[in-house]
C-alpha positions as CSV (number, residue, x, y, z in Angstrom):
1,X,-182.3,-17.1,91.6
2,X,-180.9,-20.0,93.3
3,X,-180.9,-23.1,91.2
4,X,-179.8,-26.7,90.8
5,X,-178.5,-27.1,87.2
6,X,-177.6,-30.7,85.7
7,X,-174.6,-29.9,83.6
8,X,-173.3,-33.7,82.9
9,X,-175.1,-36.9,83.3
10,X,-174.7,-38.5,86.5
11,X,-172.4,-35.7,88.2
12,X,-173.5,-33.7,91.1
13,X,-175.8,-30.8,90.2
14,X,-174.1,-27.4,90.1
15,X,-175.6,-25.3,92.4
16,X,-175.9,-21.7,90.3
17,X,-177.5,-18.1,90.4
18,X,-179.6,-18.1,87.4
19,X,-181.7,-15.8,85.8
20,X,-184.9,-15.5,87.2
21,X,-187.6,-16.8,84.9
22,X,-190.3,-14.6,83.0
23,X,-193.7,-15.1,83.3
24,X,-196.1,-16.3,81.1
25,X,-199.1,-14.5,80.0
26,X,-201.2,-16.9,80.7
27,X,-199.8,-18.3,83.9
28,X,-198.0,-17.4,86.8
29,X,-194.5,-17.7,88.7
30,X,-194.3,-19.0,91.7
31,X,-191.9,-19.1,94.4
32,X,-191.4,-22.7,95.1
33,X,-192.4,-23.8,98.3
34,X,-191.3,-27.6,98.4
35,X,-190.3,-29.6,95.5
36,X,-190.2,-34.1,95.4
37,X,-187.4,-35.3,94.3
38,X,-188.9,-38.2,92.0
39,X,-187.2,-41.4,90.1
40,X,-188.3,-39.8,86.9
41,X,-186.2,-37.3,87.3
42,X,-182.9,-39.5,87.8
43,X,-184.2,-41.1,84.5
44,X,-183.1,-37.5,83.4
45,X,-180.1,-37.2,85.2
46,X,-178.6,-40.5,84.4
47,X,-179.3,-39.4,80.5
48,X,-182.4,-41.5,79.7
49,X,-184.7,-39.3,79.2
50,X,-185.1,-37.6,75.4
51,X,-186.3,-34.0,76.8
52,X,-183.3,-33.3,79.1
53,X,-179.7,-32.2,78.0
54,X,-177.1,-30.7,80.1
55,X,-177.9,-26.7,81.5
56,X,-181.4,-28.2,82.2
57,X,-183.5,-27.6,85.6
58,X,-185.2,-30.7,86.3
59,X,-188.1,-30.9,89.5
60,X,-191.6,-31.7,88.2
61,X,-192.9,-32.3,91.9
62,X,-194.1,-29.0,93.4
63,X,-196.1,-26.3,94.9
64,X,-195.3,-22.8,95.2
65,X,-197.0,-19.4,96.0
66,X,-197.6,-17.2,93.4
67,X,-195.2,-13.8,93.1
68,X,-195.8,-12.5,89.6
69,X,-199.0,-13.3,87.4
70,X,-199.7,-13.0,84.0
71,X,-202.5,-10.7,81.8
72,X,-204.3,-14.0,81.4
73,X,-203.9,-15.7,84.4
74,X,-206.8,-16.4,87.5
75,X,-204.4,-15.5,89.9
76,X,-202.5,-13.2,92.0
77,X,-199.7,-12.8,93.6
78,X,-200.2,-14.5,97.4
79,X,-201.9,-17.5,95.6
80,X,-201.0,-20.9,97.3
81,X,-200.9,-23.7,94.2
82,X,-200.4,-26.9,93.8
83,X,-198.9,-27.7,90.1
84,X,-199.4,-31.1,88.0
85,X,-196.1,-31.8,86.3
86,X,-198.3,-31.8,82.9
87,X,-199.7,-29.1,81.8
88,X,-202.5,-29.1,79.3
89,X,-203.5,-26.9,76.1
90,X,-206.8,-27.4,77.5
91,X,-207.7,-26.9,73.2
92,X,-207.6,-30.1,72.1
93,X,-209.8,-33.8,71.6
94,X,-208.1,-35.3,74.5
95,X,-208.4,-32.4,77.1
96,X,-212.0,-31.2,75.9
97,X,-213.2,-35.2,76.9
98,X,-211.7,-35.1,80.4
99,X,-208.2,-36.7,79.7
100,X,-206.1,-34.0,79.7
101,X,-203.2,-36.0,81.3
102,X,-203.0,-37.4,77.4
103,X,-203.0,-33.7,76.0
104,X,-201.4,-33.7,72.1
105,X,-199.6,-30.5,73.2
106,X,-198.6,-31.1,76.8
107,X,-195.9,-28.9,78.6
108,X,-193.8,-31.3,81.5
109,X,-192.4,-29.0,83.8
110,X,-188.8,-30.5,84.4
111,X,-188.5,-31.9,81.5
112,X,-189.4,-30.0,78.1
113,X,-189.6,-27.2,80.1
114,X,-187.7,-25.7,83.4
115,X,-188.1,-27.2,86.7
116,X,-188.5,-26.4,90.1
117,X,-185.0,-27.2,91.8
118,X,-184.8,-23.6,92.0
119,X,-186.4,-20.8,94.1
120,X,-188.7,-19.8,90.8
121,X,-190.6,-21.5,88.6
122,X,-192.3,-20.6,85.4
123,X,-195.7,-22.1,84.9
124,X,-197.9,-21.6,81.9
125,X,-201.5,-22.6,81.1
126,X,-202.3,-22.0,84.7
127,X,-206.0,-23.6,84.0
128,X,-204.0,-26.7,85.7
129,X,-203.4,-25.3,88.8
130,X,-205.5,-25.1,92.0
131,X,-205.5,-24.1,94.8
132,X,-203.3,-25.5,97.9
133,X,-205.6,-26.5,101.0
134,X,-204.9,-24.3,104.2
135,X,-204.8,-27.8,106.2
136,X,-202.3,-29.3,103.1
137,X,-198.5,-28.4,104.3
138,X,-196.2,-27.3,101.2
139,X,-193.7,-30.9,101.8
140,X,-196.9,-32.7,101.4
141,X,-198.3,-31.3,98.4
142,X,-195.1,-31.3,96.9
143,X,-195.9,-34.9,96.6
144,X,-199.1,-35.3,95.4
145,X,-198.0,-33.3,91.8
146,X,-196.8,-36.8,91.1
147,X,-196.6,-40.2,92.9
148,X,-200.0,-39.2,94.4
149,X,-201.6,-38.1,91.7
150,X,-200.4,-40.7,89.3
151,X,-200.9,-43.2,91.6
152,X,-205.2,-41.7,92.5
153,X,-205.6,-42.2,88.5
154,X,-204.3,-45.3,87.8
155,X,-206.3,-46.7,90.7
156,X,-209.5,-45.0,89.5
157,X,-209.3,-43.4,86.6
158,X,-207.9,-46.9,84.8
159,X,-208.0,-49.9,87.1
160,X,-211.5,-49.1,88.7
161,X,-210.2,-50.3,92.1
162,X,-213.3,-51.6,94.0
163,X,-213.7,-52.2,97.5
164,X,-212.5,-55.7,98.7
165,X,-210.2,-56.3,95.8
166,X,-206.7,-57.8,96.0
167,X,-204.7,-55.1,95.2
168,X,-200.7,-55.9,94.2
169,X,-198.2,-53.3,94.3
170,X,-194.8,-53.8,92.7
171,X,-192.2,-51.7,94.6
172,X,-192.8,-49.5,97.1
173,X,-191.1,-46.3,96.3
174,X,-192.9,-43.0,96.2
175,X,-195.4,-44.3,93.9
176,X,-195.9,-47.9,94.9
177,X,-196.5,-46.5,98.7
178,X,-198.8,-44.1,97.5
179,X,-201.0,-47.3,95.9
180,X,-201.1,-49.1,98.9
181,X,-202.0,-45.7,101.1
182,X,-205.0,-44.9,98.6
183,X,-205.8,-48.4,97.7
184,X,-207.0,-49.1,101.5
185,X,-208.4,-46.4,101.4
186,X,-210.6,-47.1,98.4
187,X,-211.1,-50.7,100.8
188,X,-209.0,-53.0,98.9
189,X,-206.5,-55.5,100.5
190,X,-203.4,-54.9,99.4
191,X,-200.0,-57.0,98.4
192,X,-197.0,-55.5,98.2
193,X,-193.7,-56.8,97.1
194,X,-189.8,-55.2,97.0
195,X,-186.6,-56.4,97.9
196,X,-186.2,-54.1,100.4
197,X,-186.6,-55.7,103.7
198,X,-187.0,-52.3,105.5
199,X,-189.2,-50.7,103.0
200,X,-191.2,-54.3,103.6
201,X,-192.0,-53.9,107.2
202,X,-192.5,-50.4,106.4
203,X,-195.6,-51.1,104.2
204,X,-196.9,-53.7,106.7
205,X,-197.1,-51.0,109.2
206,X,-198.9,-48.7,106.7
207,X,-201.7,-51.6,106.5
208,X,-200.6,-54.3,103.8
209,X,-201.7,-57.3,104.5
210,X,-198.8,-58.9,102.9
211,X,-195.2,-57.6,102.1
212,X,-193.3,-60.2,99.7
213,X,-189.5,-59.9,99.8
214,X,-188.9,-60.5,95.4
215,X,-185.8,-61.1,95.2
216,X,-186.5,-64.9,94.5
217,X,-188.0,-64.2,91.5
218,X,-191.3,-66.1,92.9
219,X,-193.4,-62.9,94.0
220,X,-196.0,-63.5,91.2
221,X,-196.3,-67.2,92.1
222,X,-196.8,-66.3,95.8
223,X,-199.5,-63.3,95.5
224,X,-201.9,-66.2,93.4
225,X,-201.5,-68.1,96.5
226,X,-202.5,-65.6,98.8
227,X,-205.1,-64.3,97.1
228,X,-206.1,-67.6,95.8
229,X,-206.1,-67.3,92.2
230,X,-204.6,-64.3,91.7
231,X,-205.0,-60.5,92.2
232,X,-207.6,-58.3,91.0
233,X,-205.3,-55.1,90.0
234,X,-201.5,-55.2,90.0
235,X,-199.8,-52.0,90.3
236,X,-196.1,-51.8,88.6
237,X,-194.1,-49.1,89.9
238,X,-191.1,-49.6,88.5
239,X,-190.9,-49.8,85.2
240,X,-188.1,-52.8,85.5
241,X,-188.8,-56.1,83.1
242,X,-188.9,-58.3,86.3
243,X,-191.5,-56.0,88.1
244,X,-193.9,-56.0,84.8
245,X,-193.0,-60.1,84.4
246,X,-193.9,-60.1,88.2
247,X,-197.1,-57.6,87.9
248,X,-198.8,-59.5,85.1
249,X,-197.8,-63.3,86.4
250,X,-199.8,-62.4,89.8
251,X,-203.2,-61.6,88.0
252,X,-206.3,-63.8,88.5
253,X,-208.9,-63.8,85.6
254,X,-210.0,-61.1,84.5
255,X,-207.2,-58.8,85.7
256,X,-205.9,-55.7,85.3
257,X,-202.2,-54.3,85.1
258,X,-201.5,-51.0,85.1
259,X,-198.0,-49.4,84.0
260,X,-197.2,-46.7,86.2
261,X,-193.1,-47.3,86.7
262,X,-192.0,-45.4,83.3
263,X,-190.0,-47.8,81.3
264,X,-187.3,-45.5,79.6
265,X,-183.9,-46.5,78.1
266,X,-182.7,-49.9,77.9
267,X,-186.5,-50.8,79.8
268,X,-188.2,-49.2,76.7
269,X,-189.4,-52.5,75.2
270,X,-190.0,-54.9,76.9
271,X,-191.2,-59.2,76.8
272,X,-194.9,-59.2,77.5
273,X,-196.5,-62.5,78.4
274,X,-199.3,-62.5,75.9
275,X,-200.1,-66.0,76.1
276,X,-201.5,-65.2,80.5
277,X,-202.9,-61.9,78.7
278,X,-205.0,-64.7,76.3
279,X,-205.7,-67.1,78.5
280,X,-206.6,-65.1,81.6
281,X,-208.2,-62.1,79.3
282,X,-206.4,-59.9,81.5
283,X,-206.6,-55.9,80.5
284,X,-203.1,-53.9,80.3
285,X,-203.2,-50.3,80.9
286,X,-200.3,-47.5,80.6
287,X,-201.3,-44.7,83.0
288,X,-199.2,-40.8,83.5
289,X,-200.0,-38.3,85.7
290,X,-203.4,-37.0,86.4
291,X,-206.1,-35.0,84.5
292,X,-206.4,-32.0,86.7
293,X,-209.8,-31.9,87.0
294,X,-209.3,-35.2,89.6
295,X,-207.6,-32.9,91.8
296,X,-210.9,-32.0,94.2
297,X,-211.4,-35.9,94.5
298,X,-208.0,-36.7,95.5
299,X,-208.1,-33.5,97.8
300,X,-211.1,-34.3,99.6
301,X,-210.2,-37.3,100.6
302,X,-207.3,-35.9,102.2
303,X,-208.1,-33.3,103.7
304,X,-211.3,-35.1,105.5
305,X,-209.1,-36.7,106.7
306,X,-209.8,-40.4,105.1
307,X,-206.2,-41.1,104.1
308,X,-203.1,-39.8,105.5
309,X,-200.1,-39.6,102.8
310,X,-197.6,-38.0,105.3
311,X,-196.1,-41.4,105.9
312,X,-194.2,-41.1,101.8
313,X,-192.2,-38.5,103.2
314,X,-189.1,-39.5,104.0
315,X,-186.7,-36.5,105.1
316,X,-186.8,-32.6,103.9
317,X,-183.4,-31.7,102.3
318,X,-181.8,-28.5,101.0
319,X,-181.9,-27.4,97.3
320,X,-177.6,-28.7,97.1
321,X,-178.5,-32.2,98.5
322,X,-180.4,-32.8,95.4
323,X,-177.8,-34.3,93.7
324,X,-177.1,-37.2,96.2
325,X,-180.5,-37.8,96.6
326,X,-180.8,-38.3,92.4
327,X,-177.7,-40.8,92.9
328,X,-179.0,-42.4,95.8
329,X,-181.9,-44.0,93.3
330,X,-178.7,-46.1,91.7
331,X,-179.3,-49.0,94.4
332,X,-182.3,-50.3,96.9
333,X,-183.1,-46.9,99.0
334,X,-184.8,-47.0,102.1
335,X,-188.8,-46.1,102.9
336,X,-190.3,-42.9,101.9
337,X,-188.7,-40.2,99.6
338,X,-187.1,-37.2,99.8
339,X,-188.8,-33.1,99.7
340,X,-186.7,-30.4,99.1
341,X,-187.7,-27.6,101.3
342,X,-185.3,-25.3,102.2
343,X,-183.7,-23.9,98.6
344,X,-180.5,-21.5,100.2
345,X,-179.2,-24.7,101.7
């Protein structure tokens, strides 16, 4: 098969004919229909990221339809799926209470395990999967196996967004973009802030209410004014220092951060300002990916037609312009990200 291959940090992705992978006995492989290209996975390809070394296959963001299935797998071959980038034992504490997105024995595709920039991907434990929706198009559901999915959980499975909230959304990549589609829909008013000035007006004509340029350093400052006192959920999407700083500083009482930006590398630890946490009794959540079971919520809702996410897509690019786009996340990019769809380009 076709694949892109990282075979030194921050170089171009050799474009190579691999092996095709073997299937799993209890899963599937699927030929991959469209696949995101996500900032997680430049945290690979920059070298920040533990799980991948050179001769890896990184892509974590994608659907595929099913050409070889395992003795143990609820498929067949035809099957249209939609993968989560974590895949669950489905055995243990954590997935037998319904948070199988914090599984003790988790497999990330892309990352400890082959990904899908390539025409084939392996996927085990095919209890994950589902099904893609006839009305869902393959660039789109490509998508939702991360920002959207990550972005439906950490609004509802840990912040508890609630209609008429100020919600604040720190960046407005694929994720942040995401929050603000979902959080209206969900009938909060929504903040967002980047330094972008495109990706600004970009948001305001998705429905924010206010787009703050952050490059001042102010943006926490001016969300408390707006909101008057502060915001009820703060989304950071970046996983920067000043975005967190930012994040936590616009809070009112009783708020609640949520970490979805994954703060690897030299943004591993980071200066928390526990003395607004006191004083404000503000509640900090970490949030990654999405149990699977949340996928008929997040689904619905699409597909009936409450929320259109087809505004996060960017462009659709060929399987050898995956390099550039992973550079591309280097400096300030534009609105809306980047699909591969056609893999013999």
């Amino acid at each position: 098969m076709r694949a892109a291959v990282l075979r030194a940090y921050r170089q171009d992705l050799a474009i190579e004919t691999v092996p095709d992978p073997e299937c799993p006995d209890d899963g599937v492989v699927l030929r991959v229909l469209a696949c995101g290209i996500c900032r997680s996975d430049w945290h690979g390809w920059v070298g920040e990221h533990p799980l991948v070394k050179p001769g890896h296959i990184g892509g974590h963001e994608y659907c595929g339809e099913v050409v070889e299935a395992g003795p143990r797998s609820r498929f067949k071959p035809g099957d249209r799926l939609i993968a989560p980038f974590l895949l669950s034992c489905g055995d243990c504490h954590q997935c037998r209470t319904g948070e199988s997105n914090t599984c003790t024995d988790q497999i990330v595709t892309g990352f400890s395990a082959q990904g899908a920039f390539a025409e084939y991907v392996a996927v085990p434990r095919d209890h994950n999967l589902t099904y893609l929706p006839d009305t869902l198009s393959p660039t789109l559901a490509a998508a939702l196996g991360c920002r959207v999915t990550t972005a439906w959980h950490a609004l509802t499975g840990r912040a508890n967004l609630r209609p008429g909230e100020w919600l604040a959304v720190h960046g407005t990549g694929g994720i942040g973009l995401a929050a603000l589609l979902l959080g209206r829909a969900l009938g909060a008013r929504v903040i967002v802030t980047d330094v972008v000035p495109e990706k600004l007006e970009h948001a305001l004509s998705l429905g924010a209410e206010h787009a703050i340029d952050a490059s001042d350093g102010q943006s926490g400052q001016r969300i408390r004014e707006l909101t008057d006192g502060g915001a009820d959920v703060s989304i950071e999407a970046l996983g920067l220092p000043q975005t967190q700083a930012a994040s936590i500083a616009c809070l009112g009482p009783l708020g609640r951060h949520v970490q979805v930006g994954m703060p690897v590398g030299p943004y591993a630890v980071q200066d928390v300002d526990m003395y607004a946490v006191y004083m404000k009794n503000l509640a900090l959540y970490g949030t990654r990916g999405m149990p699977a079971h949340k996928y008929p919520s997040l689904l619905s809702l699409i597909t009936s037609g409450r929320v259109d996410m087809a505004p996060i897509i960017a462009r659709e690019v060929g399987l050898s312009d995956t390099g550039a786009e992973l550079a591309a996340f280097d400096a300030p990019m534009g609105p809306g990200v980047a699909v591969i769809t056609d893999f013999l380009a």
